[in-house]
C-alpha positions in Angstrom: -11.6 50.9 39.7 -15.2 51.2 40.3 -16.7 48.6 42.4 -18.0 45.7 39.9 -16.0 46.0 37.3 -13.5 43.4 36.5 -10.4 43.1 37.3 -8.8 41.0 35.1 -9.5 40.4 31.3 -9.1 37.7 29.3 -5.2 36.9 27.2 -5.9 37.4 23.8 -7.5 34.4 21.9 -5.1 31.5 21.2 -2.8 32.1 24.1 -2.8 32.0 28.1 -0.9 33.3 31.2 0.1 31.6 34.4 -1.6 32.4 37.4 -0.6 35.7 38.8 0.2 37.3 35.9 0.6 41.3 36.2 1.2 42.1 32.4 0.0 41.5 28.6 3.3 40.5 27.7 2.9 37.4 30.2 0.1 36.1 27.6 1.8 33.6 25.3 0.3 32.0 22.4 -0.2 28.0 23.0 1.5 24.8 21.7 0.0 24.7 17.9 -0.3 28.6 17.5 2.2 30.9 16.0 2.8 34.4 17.2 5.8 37.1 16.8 5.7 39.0 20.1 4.2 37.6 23.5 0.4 39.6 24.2 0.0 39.5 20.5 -2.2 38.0 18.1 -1.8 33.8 18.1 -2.9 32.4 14.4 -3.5 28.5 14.4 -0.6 26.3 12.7 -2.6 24.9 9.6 -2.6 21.2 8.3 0.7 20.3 7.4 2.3 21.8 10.1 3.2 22.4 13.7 4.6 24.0 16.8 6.0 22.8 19.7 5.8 24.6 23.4 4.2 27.7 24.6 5.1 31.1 23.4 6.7 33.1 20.3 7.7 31.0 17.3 6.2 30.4 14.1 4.9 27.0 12.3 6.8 24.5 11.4 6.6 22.7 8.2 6.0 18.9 7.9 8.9 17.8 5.5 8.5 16.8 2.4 7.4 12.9 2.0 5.1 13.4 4.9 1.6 15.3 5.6 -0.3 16.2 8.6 -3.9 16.4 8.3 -4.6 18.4 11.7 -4.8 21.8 12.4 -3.1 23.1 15.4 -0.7 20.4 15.8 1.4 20.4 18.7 4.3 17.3 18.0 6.4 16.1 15.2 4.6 13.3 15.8 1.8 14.8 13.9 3.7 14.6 10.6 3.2 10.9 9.0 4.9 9.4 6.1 2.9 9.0 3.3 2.4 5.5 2.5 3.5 3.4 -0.8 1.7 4.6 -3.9 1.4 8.4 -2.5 3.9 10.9 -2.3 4.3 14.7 -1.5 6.7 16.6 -3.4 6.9 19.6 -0.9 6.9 20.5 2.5 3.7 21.1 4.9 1.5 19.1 2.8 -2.1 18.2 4.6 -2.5 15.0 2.2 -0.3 12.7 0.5 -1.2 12.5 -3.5 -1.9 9.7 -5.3 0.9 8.4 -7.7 -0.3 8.7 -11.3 -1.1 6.4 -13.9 0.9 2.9 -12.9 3.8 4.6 -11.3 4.1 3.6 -7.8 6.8 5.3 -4.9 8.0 3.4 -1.3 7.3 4.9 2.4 7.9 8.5 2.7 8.2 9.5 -1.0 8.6 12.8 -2.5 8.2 11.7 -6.3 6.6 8.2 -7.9 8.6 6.2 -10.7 7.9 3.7 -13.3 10.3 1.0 -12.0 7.4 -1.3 -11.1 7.7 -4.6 -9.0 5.2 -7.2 -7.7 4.2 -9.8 -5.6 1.6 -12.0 -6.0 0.2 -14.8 -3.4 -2.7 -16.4 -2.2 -4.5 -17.0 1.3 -7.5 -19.9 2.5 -10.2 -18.3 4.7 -12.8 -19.8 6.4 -16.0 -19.4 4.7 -18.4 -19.5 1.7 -17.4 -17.9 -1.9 -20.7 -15.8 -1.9 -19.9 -14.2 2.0 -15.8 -13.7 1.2 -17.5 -11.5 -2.1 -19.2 -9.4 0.2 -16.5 -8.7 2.8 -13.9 -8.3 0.1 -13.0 -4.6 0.2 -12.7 -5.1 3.4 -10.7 -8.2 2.9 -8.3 -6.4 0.2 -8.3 -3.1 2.8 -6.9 -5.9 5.7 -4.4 -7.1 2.9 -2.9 -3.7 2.2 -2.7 -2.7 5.5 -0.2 -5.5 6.4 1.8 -4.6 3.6 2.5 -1.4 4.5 0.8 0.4 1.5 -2.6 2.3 -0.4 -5.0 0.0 -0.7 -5.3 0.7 -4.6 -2.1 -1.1 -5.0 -3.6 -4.2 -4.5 -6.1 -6.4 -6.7 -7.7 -9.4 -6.7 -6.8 -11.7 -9.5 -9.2 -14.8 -8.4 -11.0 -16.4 -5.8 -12.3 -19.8 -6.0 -14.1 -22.0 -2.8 -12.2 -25.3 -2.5 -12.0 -27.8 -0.4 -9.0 -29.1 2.2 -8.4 -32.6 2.8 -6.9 -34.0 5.0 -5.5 -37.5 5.2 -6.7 -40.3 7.5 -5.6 -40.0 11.1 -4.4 -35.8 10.6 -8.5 -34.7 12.0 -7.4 -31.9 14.0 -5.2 -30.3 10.5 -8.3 -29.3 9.4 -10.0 -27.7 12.3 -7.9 -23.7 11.7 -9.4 -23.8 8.2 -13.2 -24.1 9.6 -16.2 -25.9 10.8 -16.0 -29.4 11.9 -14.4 -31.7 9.2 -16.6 -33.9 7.5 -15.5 -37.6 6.7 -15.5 -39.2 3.2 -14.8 -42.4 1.8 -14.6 -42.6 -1.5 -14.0 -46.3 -3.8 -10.7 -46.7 -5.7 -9.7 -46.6 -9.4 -9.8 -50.5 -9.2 -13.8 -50.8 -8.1 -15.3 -52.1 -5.2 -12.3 -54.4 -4.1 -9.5 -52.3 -4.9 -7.7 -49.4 -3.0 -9.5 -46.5 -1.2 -9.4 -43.5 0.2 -10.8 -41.7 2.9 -10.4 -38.8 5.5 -11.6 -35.8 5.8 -13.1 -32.7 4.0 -13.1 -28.9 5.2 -15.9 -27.7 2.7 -15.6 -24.0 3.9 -12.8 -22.9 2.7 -11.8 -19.6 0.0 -8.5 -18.9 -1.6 -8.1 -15.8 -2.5 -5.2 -14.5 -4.9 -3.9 -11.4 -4.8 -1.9 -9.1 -6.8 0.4 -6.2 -5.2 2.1 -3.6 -7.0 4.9 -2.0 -5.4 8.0 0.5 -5.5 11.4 -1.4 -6.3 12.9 0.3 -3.2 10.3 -0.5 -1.0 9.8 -4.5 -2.8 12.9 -6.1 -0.7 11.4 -4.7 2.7 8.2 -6.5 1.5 9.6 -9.1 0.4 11.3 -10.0 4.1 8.0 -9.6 5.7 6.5 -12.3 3.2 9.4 -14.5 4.2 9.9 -14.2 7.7 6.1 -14.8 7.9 5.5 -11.3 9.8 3.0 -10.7 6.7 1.3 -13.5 7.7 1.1 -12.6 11.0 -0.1 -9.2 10.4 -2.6 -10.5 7.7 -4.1 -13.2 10.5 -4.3 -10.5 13.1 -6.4 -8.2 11.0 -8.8 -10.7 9.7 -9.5 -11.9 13.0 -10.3 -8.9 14.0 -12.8 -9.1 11.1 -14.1 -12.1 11.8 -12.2 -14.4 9.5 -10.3 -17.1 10.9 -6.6 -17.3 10.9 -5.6 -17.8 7.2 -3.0 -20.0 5.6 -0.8 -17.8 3.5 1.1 -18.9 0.6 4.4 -18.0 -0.7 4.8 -15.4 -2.5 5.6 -15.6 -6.4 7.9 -12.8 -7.4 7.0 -10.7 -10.6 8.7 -8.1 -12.8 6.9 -4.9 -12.9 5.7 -3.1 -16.4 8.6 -1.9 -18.5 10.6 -5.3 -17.0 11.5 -8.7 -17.5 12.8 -11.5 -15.8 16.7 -11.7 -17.3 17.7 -14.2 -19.7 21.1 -14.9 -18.6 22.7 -16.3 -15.7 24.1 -13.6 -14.2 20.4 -11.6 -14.6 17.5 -14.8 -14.2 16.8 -13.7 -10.4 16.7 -10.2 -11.7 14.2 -8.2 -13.4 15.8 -6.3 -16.2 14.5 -2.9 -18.0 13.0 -3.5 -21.4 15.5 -2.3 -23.9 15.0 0.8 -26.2 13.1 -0.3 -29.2 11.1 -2.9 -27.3 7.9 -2.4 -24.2 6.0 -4.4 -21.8 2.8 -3.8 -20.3 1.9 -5.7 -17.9 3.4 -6.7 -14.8 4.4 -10.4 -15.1 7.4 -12.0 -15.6 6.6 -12.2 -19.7 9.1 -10.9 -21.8 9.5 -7.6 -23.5 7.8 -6.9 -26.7 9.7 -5.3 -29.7 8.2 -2.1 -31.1 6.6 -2.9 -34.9 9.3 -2.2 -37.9 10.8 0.9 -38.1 9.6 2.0 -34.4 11.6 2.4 -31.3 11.5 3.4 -28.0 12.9 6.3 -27.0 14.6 5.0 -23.8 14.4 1.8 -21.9 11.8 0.5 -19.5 8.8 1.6 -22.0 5.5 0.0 -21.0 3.3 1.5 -23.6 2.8 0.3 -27.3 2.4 4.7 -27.9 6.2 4.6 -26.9 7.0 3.1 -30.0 7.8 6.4 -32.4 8.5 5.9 -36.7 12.1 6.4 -36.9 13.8 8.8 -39.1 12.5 8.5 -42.9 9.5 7.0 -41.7 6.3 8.1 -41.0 3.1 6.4 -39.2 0.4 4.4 -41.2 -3.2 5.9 -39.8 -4.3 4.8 -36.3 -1.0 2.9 -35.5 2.2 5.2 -34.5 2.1 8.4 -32.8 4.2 10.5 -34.6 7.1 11.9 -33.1 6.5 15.6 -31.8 
């Protein structure tokens, strides 16, 4: 070896030795490359998948229900559940896709479905109606998140600035909701001599309603966080952190889900039952299924579309009304 010249080269790219090594072979291909023999070429595991440890060993694919966004991934870890209202039908998926149309899937879903539940409930918030409409993306994004699912799931069906009062003697009820209280006194039905009433007024407080769509497998685990007030603790930790004081969280009003209705007997009224064929329901509220026009049906249950009602046999559609059956 002439003087100068190096003595050791470099492992091929993606892979490394340990000190001392004597021979190619001793190059292995890093955690998060793949490779078939040991000096050999090391290709990068691509989004979607990994590979654990040093060495030979191919990729390994996120399952299905789950994505990985990074390249060269290292852990299991790596591979994430896609959240409610995404899914990913197949195996080392980079992204979760969004669930079509109003069809809606639970944590980790391969496939979305029509069977559509809700929740809706309200919160009070510190401040003025105009500054809660600017922050309220991020208010809606804070709302999702402590649910546990995409932020397109959820709505905003009003706001409204109101004011909290607070009965004589109860001052420091009011302080959580805002600024310091303000004491009124206001004269009775009966005039100047009659009753009155008095205490004090919060007048910085927004209720926001919201409106969250969500899988009927994943509406019970919901649900349980609503009531054992973990939403609300979530929620109150995540507008803090945006500057909103703690919130007072209402409870939440259940809702059927489009294509259902709340049921009519007494084995079914605390259950939301599927629309039945020949009828169809929109929206989801707890209204009650619509029949299709005369001589139109559905042709299976839990139809949310008025185009779901098809002329039955012998008749045909009037212009602009019926689709025709295919």
């Amino acid at each position: 070896m002439a003087d100068g010249e190096d003595l050791c080269v470099s492992c091929p790219g993606n892979s490394t030795s340990e000190t001392g090594a004597v021979l190619l072979s001793e190059c292995k291909c890093l955690e998060g490359y793949a490779g078939e023999t040991d000096g050999g070429g090391c290709s990068v595991c691509p989004a979607g998948t990994y590979k654990v440890g040093s060495g030979t060993g191919g990729c390994v694919d996120c399952p299905a229900g789950s994505y990985s966004p990074f390249e060269a991934a290292a852990t299991n870890l790596s591979c994430v559940e896609c959240v409610a209202g995404t899914f990913a039908h197949k195996p080392a998926t980079p992204t979760c896709d969004m669930c079509p149309g109003i069809s809606i899937s639970g944590v980790g879903a391969v496939s979305c479905s029509n069977a559509v539940a809700a929740v809706q409930t309200s919160a009070v918030v510190t401040g003025t109606l105009s500054g809660f409409r600017a922050m309220e993306e991020g208010y809606l994004a804070a709302y999702a998140a402590s649910a546990g699912v995409h932020p397109s799931l959820v709505s905003t069906l009003s706001m409204e600035e109101i004011t909290v009062q607070v009965p004589d003697g109860l001052r420091t009820a009011a302080v959580p909701y805002g600024p310091q209280p303000i004491w009124y006194h206001r004269k009775g039905p009966q005039g100047p001599k009659g009753p009155n009433a008095h205490g004090f007024v919060d007048q910085a407080s927004v209720r926001h309603t919201f409106f969250l769509r969500c899988s009927t497998t994943s509406f019970p685990s919901i649900m349980a966080a609503f009531l054992s007030g973990g939403f609300a603790a979530q929620l109150s930790t995540v507008l803090q952190a945006r500057g909103f004081r703690a919130p007072s969280v209402d409870a939440p009003a259940t809702l059927c889900g489009s294509g259902r209705a709340p049921g009519r007997t007494n084995a079914t009224k605390d259950m939301c039952v599927a629309c039945a064929i020949g009828s169809y329901k929109m929206l989801a509220d707890n209204s009650s299924c619509v029949s299709c026009p005369s001589h139109a049906s559905t042709r299976h249950d839990t139809s949310f579309l008025l185009a779901e009602c098809t002329c039955v046999a012998g008749h045909t559609p009037k212009p602009q009304t019926l689709n025709p059956r295919p």
